[in-house]
VOMI-536146 format. One record per atom (N, C-alpha, C): residue number from 1; chain; atom name; x, y, z. Coordinates in pm, 1 decimal, m for minus. Layout:
<rs>
  seq  mol  atom         X         Y         Z
  NUM    A    CA         X         Y         Z
...
</rs>
This chain:
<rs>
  seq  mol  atom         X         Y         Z
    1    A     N   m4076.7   m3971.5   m2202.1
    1    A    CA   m3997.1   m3881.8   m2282.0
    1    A     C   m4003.3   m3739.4   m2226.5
    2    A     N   m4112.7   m3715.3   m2210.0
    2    A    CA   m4146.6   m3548.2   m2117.5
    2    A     C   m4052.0   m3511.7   m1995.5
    3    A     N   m4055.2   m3676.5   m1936.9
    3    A    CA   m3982.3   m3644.1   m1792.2
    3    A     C   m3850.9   m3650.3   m1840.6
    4    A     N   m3794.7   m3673.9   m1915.8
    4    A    CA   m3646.0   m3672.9   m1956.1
    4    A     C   m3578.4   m3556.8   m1976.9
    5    A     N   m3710.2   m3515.5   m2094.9
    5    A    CA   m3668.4   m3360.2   m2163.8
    5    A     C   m3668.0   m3262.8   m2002.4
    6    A     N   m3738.6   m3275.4   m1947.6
    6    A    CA   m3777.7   m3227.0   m1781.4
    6    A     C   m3649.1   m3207.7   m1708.6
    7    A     N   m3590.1   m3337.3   m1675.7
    7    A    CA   m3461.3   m3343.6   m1651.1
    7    A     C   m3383.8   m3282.5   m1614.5
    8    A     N   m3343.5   m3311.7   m1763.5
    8    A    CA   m3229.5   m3284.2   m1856.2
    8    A     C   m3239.2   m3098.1   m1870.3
    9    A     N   m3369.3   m3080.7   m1882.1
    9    A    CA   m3400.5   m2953.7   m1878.7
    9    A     C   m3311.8   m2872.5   m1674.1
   10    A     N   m3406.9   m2931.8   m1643.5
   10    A    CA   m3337.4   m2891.8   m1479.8
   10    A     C   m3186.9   m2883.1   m1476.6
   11    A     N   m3159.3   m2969.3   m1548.4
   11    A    CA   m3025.6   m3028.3   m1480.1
   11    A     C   m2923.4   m2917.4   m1580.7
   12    A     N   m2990.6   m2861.6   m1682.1
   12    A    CA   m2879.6   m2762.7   m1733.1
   12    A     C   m2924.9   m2663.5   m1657.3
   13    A     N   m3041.7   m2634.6   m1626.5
   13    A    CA   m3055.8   m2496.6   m1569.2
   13    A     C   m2981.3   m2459.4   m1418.9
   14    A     N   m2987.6   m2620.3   m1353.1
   14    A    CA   m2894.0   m2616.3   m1246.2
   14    A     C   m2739.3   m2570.8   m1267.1
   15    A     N   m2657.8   m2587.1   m1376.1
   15    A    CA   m2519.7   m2617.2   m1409.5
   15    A     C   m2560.8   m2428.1   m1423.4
   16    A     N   m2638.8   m2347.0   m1480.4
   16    A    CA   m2611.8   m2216.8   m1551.2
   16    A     C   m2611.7   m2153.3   m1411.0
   17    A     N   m2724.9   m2198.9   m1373.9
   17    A    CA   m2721.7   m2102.5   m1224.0
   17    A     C   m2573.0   m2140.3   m1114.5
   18    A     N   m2571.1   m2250.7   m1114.5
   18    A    CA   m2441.5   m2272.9   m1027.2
   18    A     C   m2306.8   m2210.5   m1075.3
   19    A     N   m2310.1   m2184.1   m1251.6
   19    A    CA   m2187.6   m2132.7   m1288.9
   19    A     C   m2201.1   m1990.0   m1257.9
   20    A     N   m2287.2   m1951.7   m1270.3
   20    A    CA   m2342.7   m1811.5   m1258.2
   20    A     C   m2320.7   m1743.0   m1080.0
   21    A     N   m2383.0   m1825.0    m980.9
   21    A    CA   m2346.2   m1801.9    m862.8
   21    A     C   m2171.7   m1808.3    m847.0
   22    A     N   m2138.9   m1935.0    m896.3
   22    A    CA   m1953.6   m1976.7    m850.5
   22    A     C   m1893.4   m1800.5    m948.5
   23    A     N   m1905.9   m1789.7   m1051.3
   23    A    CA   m1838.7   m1660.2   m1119.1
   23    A     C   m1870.0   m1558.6   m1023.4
   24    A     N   m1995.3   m1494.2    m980.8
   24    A    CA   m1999.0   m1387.9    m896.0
   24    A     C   m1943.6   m1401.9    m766.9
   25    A     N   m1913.6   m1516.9    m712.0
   25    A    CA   m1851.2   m1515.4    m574.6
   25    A     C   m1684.3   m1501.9    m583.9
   26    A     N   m1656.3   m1569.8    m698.8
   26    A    CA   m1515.0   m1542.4    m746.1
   26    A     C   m1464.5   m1400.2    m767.8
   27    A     N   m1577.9   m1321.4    m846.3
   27    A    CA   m1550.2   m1152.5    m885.0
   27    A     C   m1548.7   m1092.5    m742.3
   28    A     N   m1708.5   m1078.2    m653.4
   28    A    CA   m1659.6   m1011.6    m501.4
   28    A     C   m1557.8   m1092.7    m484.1
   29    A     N   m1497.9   m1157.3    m451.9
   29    A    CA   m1379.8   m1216.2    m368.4
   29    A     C   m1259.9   m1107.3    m435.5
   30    A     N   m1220.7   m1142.8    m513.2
   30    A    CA   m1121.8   m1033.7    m607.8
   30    A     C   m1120.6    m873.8    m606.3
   31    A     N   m1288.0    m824.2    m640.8
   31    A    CA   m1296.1    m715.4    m596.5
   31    A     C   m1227.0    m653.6    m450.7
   32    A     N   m1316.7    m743.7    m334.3
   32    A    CA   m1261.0    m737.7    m206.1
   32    A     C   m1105.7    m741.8    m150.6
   33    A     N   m1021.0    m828.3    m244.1
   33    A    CA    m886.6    m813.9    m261.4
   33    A     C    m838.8    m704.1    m274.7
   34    A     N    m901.5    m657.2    m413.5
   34    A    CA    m820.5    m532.0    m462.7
   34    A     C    m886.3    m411.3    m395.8
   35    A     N    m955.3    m411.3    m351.3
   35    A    CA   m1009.1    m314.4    m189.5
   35    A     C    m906.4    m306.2    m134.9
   36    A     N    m894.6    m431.4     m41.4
   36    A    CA    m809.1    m418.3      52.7
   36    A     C    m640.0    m368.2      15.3
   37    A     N    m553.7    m400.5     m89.8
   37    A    CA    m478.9    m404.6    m155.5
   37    A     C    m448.7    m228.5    m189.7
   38    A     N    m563.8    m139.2    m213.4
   38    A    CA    m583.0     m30.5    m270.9
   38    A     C    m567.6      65.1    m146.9
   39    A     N    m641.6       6.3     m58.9
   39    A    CA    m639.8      43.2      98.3
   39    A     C    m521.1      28.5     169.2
   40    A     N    m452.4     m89.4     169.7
   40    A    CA    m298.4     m47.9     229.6
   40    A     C    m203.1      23.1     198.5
   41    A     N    m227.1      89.4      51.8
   41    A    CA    m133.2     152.0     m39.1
   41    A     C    m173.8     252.8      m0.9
   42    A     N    m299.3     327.3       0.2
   42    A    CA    m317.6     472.5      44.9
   42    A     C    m274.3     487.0     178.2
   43    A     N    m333.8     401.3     259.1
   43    A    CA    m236.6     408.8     443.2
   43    A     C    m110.7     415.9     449.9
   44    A     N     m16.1     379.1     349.9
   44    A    CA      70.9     350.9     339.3
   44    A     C     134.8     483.2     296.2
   45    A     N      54.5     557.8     185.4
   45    A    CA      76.7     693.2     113.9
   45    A     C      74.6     808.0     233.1
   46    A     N      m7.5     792.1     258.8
   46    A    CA     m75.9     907.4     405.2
   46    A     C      53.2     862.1     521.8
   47    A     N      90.4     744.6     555.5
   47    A    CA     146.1     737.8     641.4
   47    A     C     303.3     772.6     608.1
   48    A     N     362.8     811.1     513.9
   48    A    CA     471.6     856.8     451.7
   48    A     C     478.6     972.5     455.0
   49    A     N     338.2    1048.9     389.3
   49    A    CA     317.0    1208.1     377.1
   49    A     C     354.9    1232.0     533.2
   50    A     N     282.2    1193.9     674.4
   50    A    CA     289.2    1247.6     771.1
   50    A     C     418.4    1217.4     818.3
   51    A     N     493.2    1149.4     808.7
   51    A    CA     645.4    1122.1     877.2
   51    A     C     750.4    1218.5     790.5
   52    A     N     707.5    1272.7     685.6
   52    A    CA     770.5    1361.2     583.8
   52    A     C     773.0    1468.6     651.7
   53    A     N     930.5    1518.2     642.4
   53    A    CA     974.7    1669.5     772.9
   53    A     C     968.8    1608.1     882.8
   54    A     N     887.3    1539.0     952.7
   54    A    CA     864.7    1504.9    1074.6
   54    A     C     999.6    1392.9    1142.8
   55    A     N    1028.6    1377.9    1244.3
   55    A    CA    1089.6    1254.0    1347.7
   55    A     C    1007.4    1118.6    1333.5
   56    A     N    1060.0    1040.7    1289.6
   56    A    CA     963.4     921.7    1296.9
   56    A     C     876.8     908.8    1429.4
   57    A     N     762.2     865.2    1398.7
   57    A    CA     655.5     853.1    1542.6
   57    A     C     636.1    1010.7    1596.2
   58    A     N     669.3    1110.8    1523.1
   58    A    CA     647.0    1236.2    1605.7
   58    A     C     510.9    1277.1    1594.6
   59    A     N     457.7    1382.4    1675.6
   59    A    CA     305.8    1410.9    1617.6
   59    A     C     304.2    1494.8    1544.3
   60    A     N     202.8    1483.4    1402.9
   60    A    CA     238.1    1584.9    1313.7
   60    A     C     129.3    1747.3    1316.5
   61    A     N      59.5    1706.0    1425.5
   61    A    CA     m18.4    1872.2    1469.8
   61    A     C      29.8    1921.3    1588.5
   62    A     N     151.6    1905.6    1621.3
   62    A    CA     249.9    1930.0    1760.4
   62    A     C     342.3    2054.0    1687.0
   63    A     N     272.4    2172.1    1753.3
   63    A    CA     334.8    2293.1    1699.5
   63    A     C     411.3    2380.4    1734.9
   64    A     N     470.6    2290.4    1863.5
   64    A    CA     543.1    2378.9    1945.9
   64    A     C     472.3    2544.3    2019.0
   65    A     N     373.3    2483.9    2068.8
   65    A    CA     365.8    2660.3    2117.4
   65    A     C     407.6    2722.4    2242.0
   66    A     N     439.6    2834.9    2204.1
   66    A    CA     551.4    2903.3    2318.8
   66    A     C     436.9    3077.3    2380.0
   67    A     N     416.2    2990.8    2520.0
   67    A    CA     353.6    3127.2    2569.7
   67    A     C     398.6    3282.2    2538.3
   68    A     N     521.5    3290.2    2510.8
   68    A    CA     585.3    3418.8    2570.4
   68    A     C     542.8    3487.0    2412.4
   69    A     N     547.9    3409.1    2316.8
   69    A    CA     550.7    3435.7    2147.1
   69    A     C     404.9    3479.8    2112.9
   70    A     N     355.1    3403.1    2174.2
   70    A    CA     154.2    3448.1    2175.6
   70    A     C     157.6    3541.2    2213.1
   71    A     N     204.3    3570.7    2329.5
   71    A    CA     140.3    3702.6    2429.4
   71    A     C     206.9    3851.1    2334.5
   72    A     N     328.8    3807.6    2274.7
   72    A    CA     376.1    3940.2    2207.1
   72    A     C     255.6    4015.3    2099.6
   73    A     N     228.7    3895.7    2027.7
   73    A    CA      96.4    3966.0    1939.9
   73    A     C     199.9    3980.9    1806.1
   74    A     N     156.1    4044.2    1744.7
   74    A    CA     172.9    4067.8    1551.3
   74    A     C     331.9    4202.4    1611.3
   75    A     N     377.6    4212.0    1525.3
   75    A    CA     452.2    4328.2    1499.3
   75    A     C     371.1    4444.9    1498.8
   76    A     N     502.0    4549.1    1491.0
   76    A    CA     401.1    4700.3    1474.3
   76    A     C     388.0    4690.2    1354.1
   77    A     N     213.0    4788.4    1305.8
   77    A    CA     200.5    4754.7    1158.3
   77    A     C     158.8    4701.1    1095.2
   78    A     N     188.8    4546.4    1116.4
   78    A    CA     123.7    4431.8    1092.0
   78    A     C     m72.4    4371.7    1101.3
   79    A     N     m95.9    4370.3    1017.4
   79    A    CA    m216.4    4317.0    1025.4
   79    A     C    m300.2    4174.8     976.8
   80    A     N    m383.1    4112.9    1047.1
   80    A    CA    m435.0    4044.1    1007.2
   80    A     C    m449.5    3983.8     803.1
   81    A     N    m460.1    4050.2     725.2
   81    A    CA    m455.8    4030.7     637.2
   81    A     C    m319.2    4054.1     548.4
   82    A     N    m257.5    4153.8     609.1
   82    A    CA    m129.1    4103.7     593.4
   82    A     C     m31.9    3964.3     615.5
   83    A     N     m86.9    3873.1     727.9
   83    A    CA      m0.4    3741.5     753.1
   83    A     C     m80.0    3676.3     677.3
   84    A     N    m232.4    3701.5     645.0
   84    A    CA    m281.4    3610.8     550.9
   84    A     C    m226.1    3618.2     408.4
   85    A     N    m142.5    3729.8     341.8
   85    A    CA     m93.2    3732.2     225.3
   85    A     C      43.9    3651.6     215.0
   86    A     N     119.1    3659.2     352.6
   86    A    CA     256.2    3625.6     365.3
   86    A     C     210.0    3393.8     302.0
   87    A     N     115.2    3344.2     413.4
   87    A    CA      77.4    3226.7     356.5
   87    A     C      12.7    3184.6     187.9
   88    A     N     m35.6    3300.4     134.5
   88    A    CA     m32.7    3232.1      18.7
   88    A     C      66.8    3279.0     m62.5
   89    A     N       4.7    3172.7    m207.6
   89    A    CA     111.4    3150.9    m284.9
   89    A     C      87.2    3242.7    m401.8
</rs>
């Protein structure tokens, strides 16, 4: 009778743990889905933002710089914290 109750005993504790392992492998699996899922949507976001204004495939830190425009320097007048006021808002 001992070895029965024994068992029978094992044999549920086997079924809790196995349900218990099968549920958590099911949740990471899903989690990992919606990772990935969450992840193509932001690449996807970012990769929109940068083609926005831009030529498709263009580079978006390609700033055109022109020697002759550097070498002139600021206007007369003009100062450093002055072009920093012109950029904000």
């Amino acid at each position: 009778m001992a070895f029965k109750n024994a068992v029978m005993g094992g044999v549920i504790l086997a079924l809790i743990e196995g349900v218990s392992v099968v549920i958590t492998q099911i949740s990471m699996r899903r989690q990992y889905q919606m990772m990935e899922e969450m992840q193509k949507a932001e690449m996807e976001k970012i990769r929109k933002q940068m083609q926005r204004g831009n030529m498709p495939g263009a580079d978006p830190w390609n700033i055109d710089y022109n020697e002759t425009l550097a070498k002139q320097g600021a206007p007369q007048g003009e100062t450093l914290v002055d072009k920093a006021k012109s950029f904000s808002f």
